[in-house]
C-alpha positions as CSV (number, residue, x, y, z in Angstrom):
1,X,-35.7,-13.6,-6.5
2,X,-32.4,-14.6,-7.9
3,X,-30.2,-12.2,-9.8
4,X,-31.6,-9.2,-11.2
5,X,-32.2,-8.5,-15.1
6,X,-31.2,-5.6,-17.3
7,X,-34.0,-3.7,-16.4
8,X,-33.0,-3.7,-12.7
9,X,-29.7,-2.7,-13.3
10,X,-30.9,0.2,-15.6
11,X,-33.3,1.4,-13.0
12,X,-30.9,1.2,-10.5
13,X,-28.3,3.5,-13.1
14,X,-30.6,6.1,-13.9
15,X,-31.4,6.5,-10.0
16,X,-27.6,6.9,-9.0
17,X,-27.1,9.3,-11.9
18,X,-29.9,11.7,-10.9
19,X,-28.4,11.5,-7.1
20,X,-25.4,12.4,-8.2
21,X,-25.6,13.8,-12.0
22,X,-22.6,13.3,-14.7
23,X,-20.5,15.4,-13.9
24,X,-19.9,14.0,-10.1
25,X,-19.9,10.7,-11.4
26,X,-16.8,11.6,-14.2
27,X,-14.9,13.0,-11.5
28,X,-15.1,10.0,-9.1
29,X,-14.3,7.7,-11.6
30,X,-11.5,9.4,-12.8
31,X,-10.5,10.1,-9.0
32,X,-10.5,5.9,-8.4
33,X,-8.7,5.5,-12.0
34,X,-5.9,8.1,-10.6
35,X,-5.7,5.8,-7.3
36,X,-5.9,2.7,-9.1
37,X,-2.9,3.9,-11.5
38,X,-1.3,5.3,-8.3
39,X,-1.5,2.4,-6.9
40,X,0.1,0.1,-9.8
41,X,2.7,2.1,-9.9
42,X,3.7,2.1,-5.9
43,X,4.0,-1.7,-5.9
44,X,5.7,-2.0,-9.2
45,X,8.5,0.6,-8.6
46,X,9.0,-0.6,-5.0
47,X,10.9,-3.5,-6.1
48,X,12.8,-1.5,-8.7
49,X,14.1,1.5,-6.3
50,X,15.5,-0.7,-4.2
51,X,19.5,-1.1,-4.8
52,X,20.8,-4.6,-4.3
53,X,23.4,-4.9,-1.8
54,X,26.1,-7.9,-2.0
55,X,25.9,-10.3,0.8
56,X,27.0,-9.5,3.8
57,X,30.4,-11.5,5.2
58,X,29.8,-14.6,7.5
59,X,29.5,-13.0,11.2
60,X,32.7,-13.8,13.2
61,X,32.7,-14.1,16.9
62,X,34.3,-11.3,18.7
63,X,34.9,-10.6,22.4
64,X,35.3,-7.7,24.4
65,X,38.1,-7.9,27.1
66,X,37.1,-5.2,30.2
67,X,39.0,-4.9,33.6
68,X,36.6,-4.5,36.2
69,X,37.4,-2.6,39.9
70,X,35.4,-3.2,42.4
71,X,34.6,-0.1,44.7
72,X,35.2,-0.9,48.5
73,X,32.1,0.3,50.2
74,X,33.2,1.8,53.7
């Protein structure tokens, strides 16, 4: 009951090839190499498009002097 043997695996081939036939199969495993390459590619160019800006300057304080007038209400 444990793994199964060559012969499973071979049964269990020939079954999902005559579901789907050759040709299918080809396409969809070139269709997952395409995403997997895709895929590479995103995450290794994502951290080389990326310009590196200097360091922004140290925050200073700044404050914002308004004169407020009150409206007498009649």
């Amino acid at each position: 009951m444990g793994s199964m043997s060559w012969i499973h695996w071979a049964i269990v081939l020939v079954v999902v090839i005559l579901i789907f036939g050759t040709k299918k199969l080809g396409n969809m495993g070139g269709d997952i190499g395409k995403a997997v390459k895709g895929f590479k590619d995103g995450v290794k160019g994502s951290d080389e498009d990326k310009p590196v800006a200097p360091p922004a300057p140290p925050a200073t304080p700044s404050t914002i002097d308004v004169d407020v007038k009150e409206k007498n209400k009649l």
